[in-house]
N, C-alpha and C positions, 0 to 999 in steps of 0.2 A: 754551084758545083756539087754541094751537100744530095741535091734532090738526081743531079745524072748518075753518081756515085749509087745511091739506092735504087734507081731506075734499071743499072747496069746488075746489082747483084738480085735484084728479082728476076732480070731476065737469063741469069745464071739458073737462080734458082727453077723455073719454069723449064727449063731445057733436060736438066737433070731430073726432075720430076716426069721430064715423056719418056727419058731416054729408062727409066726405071719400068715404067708403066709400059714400053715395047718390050724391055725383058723380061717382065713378066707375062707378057702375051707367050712372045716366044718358047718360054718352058713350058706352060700348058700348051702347046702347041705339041713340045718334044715329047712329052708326058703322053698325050694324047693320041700318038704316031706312034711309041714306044714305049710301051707300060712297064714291060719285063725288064728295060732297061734300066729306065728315070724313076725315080719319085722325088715328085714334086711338091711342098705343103708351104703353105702361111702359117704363122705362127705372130699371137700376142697376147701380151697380159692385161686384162682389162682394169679400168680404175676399180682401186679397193670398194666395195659397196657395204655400207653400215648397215649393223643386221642389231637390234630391232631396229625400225624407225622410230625415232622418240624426238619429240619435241619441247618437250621443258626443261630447261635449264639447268637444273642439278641434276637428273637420272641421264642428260644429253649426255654428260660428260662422266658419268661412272657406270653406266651400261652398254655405251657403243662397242662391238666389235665388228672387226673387220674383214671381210667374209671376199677370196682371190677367187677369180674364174683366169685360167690360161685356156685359150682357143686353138687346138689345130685345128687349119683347111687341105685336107688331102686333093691335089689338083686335080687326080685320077678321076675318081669316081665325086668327086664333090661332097664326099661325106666329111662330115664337123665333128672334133672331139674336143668333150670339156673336160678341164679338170678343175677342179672346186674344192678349196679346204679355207679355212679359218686361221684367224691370226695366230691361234694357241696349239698350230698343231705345227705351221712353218712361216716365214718371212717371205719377202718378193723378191728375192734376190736371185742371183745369178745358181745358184748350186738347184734351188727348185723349178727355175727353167728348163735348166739339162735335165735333170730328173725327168720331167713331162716328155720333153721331146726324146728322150732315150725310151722312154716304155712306149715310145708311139712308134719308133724306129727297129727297137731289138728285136721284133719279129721277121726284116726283112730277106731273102733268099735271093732272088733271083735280080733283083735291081741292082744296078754295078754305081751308078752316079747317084747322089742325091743333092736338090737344089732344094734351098730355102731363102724364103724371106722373110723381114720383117720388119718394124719400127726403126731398128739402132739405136735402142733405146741403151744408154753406157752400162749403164746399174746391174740391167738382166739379160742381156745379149751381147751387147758388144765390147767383152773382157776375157780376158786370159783365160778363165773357168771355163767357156765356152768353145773355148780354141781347143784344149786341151783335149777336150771330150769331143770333137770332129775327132781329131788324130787317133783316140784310142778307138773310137768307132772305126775307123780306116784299120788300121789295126786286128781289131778282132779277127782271130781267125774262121767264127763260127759262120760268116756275114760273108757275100762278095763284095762288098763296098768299096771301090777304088780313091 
């Protein structure tokens, strides 16, 4: 019983994993039909990477720091933008997400939709802070963003 139960929630899982992977086709598709309209981006934060690398045992643990890369993938033109800062300058949370993806956005004019993706990852994306900041981007008056 234990083993259909797991069999049936992977083939859950495997369905929603195409049905994701067809809408993402689909907006680079929309993207790529109508640029002036759409923009479309990926977006994630990569794991923390320790900066120096160090391997002995006392200096491992009172010299590591931890060095954020966030990735956007613009659908349009396929162009990559990174943003890179350290543990002592912000955290990985949700308020430095929007940050990124706001200075990646607030130049927009002419695009009325914007579609994003990503991880859902709870901590940096998918929470209240985030939400907030769709709506005030909708908002802006500077922006057509519907």
């Amino acid at each position: 019983m234990k083993k259909r139960i797991n069999s049936s929630k992977t083939d859950v899982h495997l369905i929603l994993a195409e049905s994701a992977r067809n809408l993402l086709k689909q907006a680079q598709e929309q993207v790529s039909s109508n640029s002036d309209y759409y923009f479309a981006f990926s977006f994630d934060l990569q794991k923390a990477l320790l900066y120096p690398k160090l391997t002995t045992s006392v200096a491992y643990y009172k010299r590591n720091m931890y060095i954020l890369n966030f990735g956007i993938h613009n659908f349009h033109n396929d162009n990559v933008y990174m943003y890179v800062w350290d543990e002592t300058i912000a955290s990985r949370g949700a308020q430095e997400v929007v940050s990124c993806i706001l200075k990646r956005i607030q130049n927009l004019r002419s695009e009325r939709h914007i579609i994003a993706y990503s991880d859902m990852c709870t901590g940096q994306n998918r929470n209240i802070k985030v939400a907030l900041r769709r709506f005030k981007i909708v908002q802006t008056l500077d922006n057509n963003v519907e």
